[in-house]
C-alpha positions as CSV (number, residue, x, y, z in Angstrom):
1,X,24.0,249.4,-11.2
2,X,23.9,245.7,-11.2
3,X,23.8,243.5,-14.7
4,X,20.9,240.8,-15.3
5,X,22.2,237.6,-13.7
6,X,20.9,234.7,-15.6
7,X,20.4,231.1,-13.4
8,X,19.2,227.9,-14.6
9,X,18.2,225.7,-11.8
10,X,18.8,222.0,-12.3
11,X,17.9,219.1,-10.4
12,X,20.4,216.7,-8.9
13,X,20.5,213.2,-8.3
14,X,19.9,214.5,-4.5
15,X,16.6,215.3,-4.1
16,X,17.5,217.7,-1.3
17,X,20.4,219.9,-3.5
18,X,19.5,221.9,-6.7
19,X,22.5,223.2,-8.9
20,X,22.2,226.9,-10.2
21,X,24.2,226.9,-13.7
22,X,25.5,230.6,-14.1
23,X,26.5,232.7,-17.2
24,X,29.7,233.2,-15.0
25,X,33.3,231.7,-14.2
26,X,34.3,231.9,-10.7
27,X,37.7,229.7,-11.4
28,X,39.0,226.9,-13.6
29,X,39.3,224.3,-11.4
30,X,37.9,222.9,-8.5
31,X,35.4,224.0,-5.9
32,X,34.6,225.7,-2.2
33,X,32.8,223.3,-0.4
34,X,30.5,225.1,2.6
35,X,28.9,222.3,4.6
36,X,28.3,224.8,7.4
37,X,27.4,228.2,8.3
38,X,30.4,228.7,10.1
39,X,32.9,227.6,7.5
40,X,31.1,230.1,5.2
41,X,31.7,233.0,7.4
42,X,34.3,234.6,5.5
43,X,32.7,234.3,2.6
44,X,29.7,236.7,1.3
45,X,27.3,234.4,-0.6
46,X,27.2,231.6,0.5
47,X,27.0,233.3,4.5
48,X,23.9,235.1,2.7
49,X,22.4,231.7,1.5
50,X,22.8,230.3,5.1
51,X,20.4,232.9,6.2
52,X,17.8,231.4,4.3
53,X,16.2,229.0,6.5
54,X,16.1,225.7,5.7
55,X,19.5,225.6,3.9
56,X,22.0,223.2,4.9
57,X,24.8,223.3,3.1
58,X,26.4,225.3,-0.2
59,X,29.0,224.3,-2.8
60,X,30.5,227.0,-5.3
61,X,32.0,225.2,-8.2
62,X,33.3,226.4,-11.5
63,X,30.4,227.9,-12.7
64,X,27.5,226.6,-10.5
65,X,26.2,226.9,-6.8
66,X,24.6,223.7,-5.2
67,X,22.5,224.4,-2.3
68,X,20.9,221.4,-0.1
69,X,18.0,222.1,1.9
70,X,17.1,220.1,5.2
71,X,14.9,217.2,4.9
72,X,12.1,218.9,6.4
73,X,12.3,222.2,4.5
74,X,10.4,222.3,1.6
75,X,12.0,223.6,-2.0
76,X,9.0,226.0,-2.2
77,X,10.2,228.0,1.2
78,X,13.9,227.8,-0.7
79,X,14.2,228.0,-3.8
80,X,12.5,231.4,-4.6
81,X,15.0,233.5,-2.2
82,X,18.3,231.6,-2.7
83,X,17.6,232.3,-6.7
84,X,16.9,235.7,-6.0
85,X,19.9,235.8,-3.7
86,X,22.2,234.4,-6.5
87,X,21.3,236.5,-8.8
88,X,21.4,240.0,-7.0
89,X,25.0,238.8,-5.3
90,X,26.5,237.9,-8.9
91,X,25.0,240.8,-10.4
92,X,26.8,243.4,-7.9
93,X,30.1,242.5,-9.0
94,X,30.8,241.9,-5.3
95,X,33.5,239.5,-4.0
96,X,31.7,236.6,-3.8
97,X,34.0,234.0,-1.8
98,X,36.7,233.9,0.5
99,X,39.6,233.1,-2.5
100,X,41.9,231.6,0.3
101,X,39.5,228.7,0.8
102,X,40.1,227.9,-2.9
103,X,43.5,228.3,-2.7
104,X,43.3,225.8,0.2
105,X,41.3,222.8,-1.6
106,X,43.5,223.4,-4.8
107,X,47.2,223.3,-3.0
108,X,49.2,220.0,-3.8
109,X,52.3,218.2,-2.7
110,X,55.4,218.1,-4.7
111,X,56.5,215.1,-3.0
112,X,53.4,212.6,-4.3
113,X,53.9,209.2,-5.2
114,X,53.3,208.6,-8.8
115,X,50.2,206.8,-7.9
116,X,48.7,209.9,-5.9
117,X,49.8,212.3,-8.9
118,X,47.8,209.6,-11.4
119,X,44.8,209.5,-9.1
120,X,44.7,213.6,-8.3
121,X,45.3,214.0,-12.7
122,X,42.2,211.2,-13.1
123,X,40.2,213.2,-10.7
124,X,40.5,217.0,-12.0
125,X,40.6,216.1,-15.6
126,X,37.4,213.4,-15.5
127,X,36.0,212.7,-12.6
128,X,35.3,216.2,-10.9
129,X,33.8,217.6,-13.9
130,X,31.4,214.3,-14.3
131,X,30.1,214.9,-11.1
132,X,30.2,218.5,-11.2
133,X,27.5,217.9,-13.7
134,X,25.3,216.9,-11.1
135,X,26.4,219.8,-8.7
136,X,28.9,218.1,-6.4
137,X,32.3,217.6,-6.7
138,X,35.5,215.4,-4.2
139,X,37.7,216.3,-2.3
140,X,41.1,213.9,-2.5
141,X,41.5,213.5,1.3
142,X,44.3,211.0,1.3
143,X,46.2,207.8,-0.2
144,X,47.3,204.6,1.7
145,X,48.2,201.2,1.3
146,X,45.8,201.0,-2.0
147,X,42.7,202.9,0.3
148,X,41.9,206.3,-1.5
149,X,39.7,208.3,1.0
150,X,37.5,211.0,-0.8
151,X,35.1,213.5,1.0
152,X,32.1,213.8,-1.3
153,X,30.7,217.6,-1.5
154,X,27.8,219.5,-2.8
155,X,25.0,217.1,-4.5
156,X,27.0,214.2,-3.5
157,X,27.6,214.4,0.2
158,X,24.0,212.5,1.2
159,X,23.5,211.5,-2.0
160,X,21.5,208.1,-2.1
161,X,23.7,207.6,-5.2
162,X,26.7,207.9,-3.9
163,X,27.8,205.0,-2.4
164,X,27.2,203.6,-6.4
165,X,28.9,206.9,-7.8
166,X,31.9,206.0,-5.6
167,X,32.2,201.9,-6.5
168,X,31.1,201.7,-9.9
169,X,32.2,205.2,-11.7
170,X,35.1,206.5,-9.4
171,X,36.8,203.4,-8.1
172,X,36.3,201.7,-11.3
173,X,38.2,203.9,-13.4
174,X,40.6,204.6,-11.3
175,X,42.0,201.0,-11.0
176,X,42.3,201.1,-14.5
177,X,45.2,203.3,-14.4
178,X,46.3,202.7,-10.5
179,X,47.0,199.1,-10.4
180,X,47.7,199.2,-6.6
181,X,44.3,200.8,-5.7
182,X,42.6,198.6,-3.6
183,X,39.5,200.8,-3.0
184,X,37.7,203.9,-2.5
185,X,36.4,205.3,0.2
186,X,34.7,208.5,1.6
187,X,35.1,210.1,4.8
């Protein structure tokens, strides 16, 4: 028998992703980012939310799921069945996600400079949990000669705001403890 799931949808500074808060954990840290069906393959809900139509992309955070529709799909064709979805998924106790993929975005090298360690500490402790608030999260994709290059995930990745989340919030406080941070960037 399956326990009563409960899901808050949110809205998002995207008007095309809506963040489910869930009474639920999934990990501490981080988050699986699914920006297609096939990366998702391995992985039981979000490969069932890509069945819905009109869903473009899912994001499994700490204790949230962001789905963005397609422009053209309407949150009236989506919503209802990806809540449903959610909640009947959580609720059977199933494995929900491939836990290798988390494993993947969460591995780190010993070998970092002290400015990559100072930028990956400023990103899990403040800045991935800010935006996490708005259902997305980023990725640190790299660091060189004072360029960071993020990949922006969830509510953020075609986000009209992002390009101002990334300049004014991210880079911002960054170069307050990274004096040789020249600028941010996202792939």
């Amino acid at each position: 028998m399956s326990k009563e799931v409960k899901l808050t949808a949110m809205p998002t500074p995207n008007p095309n992703t809506i963040k489910f808060l869930v009474e639920k954990t999934f990990f501490e840290k981080g988050s699986i980012d699914y920006p297609n069906a096939e990366k998702a393959e391995s992985s039981a809900l979000p490969n069932a939310l890509f069945n819905i139509s009109g869903i473009e992309g899912v994001m499994i955070g700490t204790n949230f799921i962001s789905i963005t529709k397609e422009d053209e799909a309407g949150w009236d064709v989506v919503l209802e069945p990806a809540s449903d979805l959610i909640k009947e998924m959580i609720g059977s106790e199933k494995e929900l996600y491939d836990a290798d993929l988390l494993q993947q975005a969460q591995e780190s090298n010993e070998n970092e400079s002290e400015s990559v360690q100072k930028i990956k500490e400023i990103l899990d402790n403040e800045i991935r949990p800010a935006i996490g608030m708005d259902g997305g999260d980023c990725e640190f994709i790299g660091y060189e000669s004072g360029i960071l290059t993020l990949k922006l995930q969830g509510a953020c990745s075609n986000c009209p705001s992002s390009v101002m989340t990334l300049k004014m919030g991210i880079e911002s406080r960054l170069r307050e403890e990274v004096p040789d941070l020249k600028e941010v960037i996202q792939i």
